[in-house]
C-alpha positions as a printed Julia matrix, in Angstrom:
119×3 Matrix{Float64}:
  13.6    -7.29   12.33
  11.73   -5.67    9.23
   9.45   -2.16    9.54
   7.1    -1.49    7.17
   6.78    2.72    7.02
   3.98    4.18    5.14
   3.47    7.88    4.44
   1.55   10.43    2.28
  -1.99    9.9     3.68
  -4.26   13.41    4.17
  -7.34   14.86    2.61
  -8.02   15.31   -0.45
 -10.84   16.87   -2.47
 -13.31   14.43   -4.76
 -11.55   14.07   -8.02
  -8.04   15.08   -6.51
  -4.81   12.34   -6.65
  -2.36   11.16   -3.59
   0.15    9.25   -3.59
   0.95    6.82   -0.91
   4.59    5.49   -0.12
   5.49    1.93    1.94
   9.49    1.75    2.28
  10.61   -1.63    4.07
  13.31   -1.55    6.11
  15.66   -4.13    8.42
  16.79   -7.42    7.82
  15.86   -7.82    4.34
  17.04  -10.9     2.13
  14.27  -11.35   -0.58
  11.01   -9.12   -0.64
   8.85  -11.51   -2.54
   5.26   -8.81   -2.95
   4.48   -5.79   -1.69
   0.28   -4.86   -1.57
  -1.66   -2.03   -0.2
  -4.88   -2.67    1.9
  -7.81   -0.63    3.06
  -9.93   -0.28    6.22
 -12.68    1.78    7.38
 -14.39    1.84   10.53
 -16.5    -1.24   11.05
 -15.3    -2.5     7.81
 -13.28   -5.76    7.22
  -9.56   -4.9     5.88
 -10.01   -5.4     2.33
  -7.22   -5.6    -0.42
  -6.35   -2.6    -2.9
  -3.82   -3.41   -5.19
  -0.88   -6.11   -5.32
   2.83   -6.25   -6.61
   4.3    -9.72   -7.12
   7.24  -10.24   -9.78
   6.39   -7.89  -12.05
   2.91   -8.01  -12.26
   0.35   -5.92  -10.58
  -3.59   -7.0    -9.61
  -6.02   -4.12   -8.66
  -9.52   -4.41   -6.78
 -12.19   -3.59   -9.4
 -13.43   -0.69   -7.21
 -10.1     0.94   -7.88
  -9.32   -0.38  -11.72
  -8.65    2.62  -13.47
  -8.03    5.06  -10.75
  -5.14    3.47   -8.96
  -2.11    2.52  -10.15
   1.1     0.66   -7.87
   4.52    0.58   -8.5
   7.81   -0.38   -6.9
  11.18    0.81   -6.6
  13.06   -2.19   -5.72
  16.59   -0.7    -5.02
  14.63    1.02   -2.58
  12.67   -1.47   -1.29
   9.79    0.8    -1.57
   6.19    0.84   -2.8
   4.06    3.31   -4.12
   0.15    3.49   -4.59
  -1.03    6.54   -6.65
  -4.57    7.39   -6.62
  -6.6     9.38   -8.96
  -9.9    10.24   -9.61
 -10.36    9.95   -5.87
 -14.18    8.77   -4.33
 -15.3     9.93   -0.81
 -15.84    6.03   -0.61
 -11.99    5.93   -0.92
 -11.96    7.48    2.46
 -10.18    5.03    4.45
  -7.22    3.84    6.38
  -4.31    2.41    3.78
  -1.68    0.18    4.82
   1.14   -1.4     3.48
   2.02   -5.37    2.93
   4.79   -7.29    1.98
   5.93  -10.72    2.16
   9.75  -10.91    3.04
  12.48  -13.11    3.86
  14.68  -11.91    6.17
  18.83  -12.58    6.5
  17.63  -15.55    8.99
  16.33  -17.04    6.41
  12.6   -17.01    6.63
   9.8   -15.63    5.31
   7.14  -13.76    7.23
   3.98  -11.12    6.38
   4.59   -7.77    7.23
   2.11   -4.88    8.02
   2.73   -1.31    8.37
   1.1     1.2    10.69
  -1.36    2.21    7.8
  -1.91    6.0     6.56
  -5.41    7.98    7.03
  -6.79    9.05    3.44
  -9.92   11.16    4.0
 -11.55   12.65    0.7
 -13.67   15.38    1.11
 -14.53   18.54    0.02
């Protein structure tokens, strides 16, 4: 069994930072990536940023604003925003690709995190 846990969501004025934390828990073996995705109402999910041995890959609409990292001892990921957009107003949630002590590898979500920018 593997959670997902995100935190650090809430509003946020235009131009103001957050930063967003996914910390995996359970029967962990191998975490292979870890990504953060957005959703807004009526939107498709779309992908932010990803983390996948050692490199990073950002959505152009974020380039420049966002940046993610991991702590790997903790099994946790971080996405900090800057330069925040009303347009950035969204739900977040966490992703990661992990084999567990059975042996296999599954796709994880978290519960995802409200971000609202506005002033």
């Amino acid at each position: 069994q593997v959670q997902l846990v995100e935190s650090g969501g809430g509003l946020v004025q235009p131009g103001g930072s957050l930063r967003l934390s996914c910390a995996a828990s359970g029967s962990i073996r191998v975490i292979w990536d870890m990504n953060w995705y957005r959703q807004g109402p009526g939107k498709e999910r779309e992908l932010v940023a990803t983390s996948s041995s050692g490199r990073t890959n950002y959505a152009d609409f974020v380039k420049g604003r966002f940046t993610i990292s991991r702590d790997n001892a903790k099994n946790t990921v971080y996405l900090q925003m800057s330069s925040l957009k009303p347009d950035d107003t969204d739900v977040y949630y966490c992703n990661a690709l992990i084999q567990t002590t059975s042996g296999y590898s599954d796709r994880y979500w978290g519960q995802g995190t409200q971000v609202t920018v506005s002033s």
